[in-house]
C-alpha angles and dihedrals in degrees: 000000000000094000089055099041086050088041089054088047089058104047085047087048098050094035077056085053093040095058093033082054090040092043089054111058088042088065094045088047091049115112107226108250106241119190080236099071122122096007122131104167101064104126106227096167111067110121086236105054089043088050083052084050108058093044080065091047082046088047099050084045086228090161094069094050099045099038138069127182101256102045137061110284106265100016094109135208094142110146117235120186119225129178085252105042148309114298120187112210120240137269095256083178109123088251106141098208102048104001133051104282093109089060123123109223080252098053085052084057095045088056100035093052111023105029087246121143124228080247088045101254116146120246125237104249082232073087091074096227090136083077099023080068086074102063117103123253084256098060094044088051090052095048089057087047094059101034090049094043109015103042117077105227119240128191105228116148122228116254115231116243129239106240104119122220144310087022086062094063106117106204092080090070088067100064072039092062090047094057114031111019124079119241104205154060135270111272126195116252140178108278114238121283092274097066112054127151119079100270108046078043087061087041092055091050103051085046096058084048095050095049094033096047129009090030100038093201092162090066086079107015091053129090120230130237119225093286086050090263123156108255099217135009105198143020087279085091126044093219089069110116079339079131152297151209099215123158108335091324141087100230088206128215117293089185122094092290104147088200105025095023149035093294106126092038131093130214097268091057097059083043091057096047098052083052097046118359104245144059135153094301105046153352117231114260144172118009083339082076089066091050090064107026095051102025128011094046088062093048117102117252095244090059097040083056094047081057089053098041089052092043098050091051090067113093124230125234117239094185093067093020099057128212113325115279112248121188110262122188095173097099097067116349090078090054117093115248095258096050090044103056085051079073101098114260095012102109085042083061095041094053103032106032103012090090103062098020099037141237091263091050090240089119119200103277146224081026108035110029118234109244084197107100081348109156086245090055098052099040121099080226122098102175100095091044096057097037091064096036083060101033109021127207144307122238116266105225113210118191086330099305114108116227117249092227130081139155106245121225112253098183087104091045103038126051124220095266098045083050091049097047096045087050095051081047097048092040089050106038121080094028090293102152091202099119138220127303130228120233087230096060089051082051086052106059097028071068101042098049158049132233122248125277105254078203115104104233116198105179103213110217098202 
């Protein structure tokens, strides 16, 4: 009786395995359902809905991702580094053979919202989908207006990436999606306490849509969980854009930090800096420079305010931020020049940064950043410090014009040790709480990456 009471248990055991297994690849073989789907009549081709278009594909900044100099807009080939390889994003041109010309309104959808390919292939989440889920009916119909008419096809095949089997296999992303990515909309919600009559209320909406969906801003600003999932996705959680490593670069707090965040501006000044990447605080750096340069400055004013307006309503966290940072001149400004310059990488300041930021670290805003009390400065992080120490900065473009001014790469002038001892001067002068930096994490990243291109790059989007 034991033997076939086991024996029943078994077979009960292994019939549960069969359907999970079953049940399973039913869901990952599952096409996403899109409200686009069967419908033939939807008309893509009007001048107005392609010239809305193309301000969503402005405003998700799709051109800095897809596109590369040398190569058609759109077309792809950009690297992008993952924990697990290198992927190269796709031709999006309307190209029919190796682009998406080929692409149903619905199979748009299906990629644009739930990372699916019109074969059915999953999409990486580098493809930021978990927030493009976000955007209305109306924005994705417009994309696929402007990518399929305003867009001039270009064929351009896709470059294989580099995750070696079995890691590249794609079914797993979709138990991913389950668990980590949202599923639906934005959906319009009271604003928090603070705002309360009907308009700022609308403000504040368009705002969190604008920062959740089209802009992704999550995508950097977020930290990730343990499977590289973003840990919130909106300012239900105080994690959401509180901060991330991502890439080479510390993406810093966008919620109320007085020393990480935002903090000390207004919002005039975010809304300053998206226009024209730069105010009294800061001058735009790092992939942040594509962000201008390719996407905020062509948003309209009413919508960069709505960003600022949503932004500044997030509060920051003191437990994790410290006391507010105050300028303190104590630590070396009360030492005479000869003693100061004994502190290591002070002379190397003094000679090498002194000129455009300052001896006192205030800088020369808007044109040249302070380092004294400067985000960089304050965050735990190093990344970003060194990474622009060793590779400079790209060019902002404003309104088409470059800007004259431009932190040089000193990875060729400076060794490992000189750049580690400035920047523990410069994160621990002025009552910046940075911190010092190690020699072997400047060794790391001269190692890990490239310096900026000196070129000024304008991705064309027609």
């Amino acid at each position: 009786m034991k033997k076939k009471r086991f024996g029943r248990k078994l077979a009960t055991v292994a019939a549960i395995a069969v359907l999970a297994v079953v049940a399973g690849a039913a869901y990952v073989a599952h096409t996403p359902a899109s409200p686009f789907d069967g419908k033939t009549d939807v008309d893509t081709a009007s001048a107005r809905l392609i010239q809305r278009g193309e301000y969503v594909a402005r405003a998700s900044d799709c051109v800095a991702c897809h596109s590369v100099p040398d190569a058609a807009p759109f077309s792809g080939g950009l690297a992008m580094a993952t924990p697990l390889g290198t992927i190269y994003t796709t031709n999006i041109t309307p190209d029919k053979t190796t682009g998406i010309g080929a692409y149903s309104l619905a199979d748009f959808d299906r990629a644009m919202r739930h990372g699916v390919a019109r074969d059915g292939h999953r999409l990486y989440p580098a493809m930021p989908y978990p927030s493009y889920v976000k955007l209305s009916d109306d924005d994705v119909q417009a994309l696929y207006a402007y990518f399929m008419h305003g867009v001039q096809p270009a064929h351009r095949e896709n470059r294989p990436g580099g995750i070696e089997w079995p890691l590249n296999m794609r079914w797993p992303l979709a138990v991913w999606n389950a668990v980590f990515a949202p599923s639906e909309t934005y959906r319009p919600k009271p604003p928090p306490a603070p705002v309360q009559d009907a308009d700022k209320g609308t403000l504040w909406n368009r705002g969190a849509y604008l920062v959740q969906a089209a802009g992704h801003c999550g995508s950097c600003h977020t930290p990730r969980g343990f499977a590289m999932n973003e840990r919130a996705f909106d300012e239900s959680s105080p994690l959401y854009v509180s901060g991330a490593l991502l890439d080479g670069w510390y993406a810093p707090s966008l919620r109320n930090d007085p020393n990480t965040g935002l903090g000390r501006w207004s919002e005039e000044d975010v809304q300053q800096f998206l226009k024209t990447g730069r105010n009294r605080h800061a001058v735009v750096y790092g992939s942040m420079t594509d962000v201008v340069n390719n996407s905020t400055q062509f948003m309209s004013d009413e919508d960069l305010k709505a960003i600022a307006h949503y932004l500044k309503s997030l509060p920051g966290a003191p437990e994790r931020d410290g006391p507010p940072w105050k300028y303190d001149a104590s630590s070396t400004a009360s030492l005479a020049v000869g003693e100061r310059l004994k502190v290591p990488g002070a002379q190397t300041f003094a000679a090498r940064c002194s000129a455009c930021h300052g001896i006192d670290g205030r800088g020369q805003a808007p044109w040249i950043p302070p380092l004294a009390g400067a985000v960089s400065s304050m965050s735990k992080e190093n990344a970003s410090s060194i990474n622009i120490t060793l590779n400079g900065s790209g060019r902002v473009v404003a309104n088409g014009t470059p800007d004259a001014y431009r932190m040089p790469p000193f990875r060729n002038q400076l060794s490992d040790k000189e750049i580690a001892d400035v920047l523990t001067f410069v994160r621990t002068a002025w009552g910046n709480q940075g911190g010092a930096v190690a020699q072997s994490a400047v060794k790391d990243l001269r190692d890990r990456t490239d310096p900026a291109s000196s070129e000024v790059i304008i991705l064309q989007m027609r």
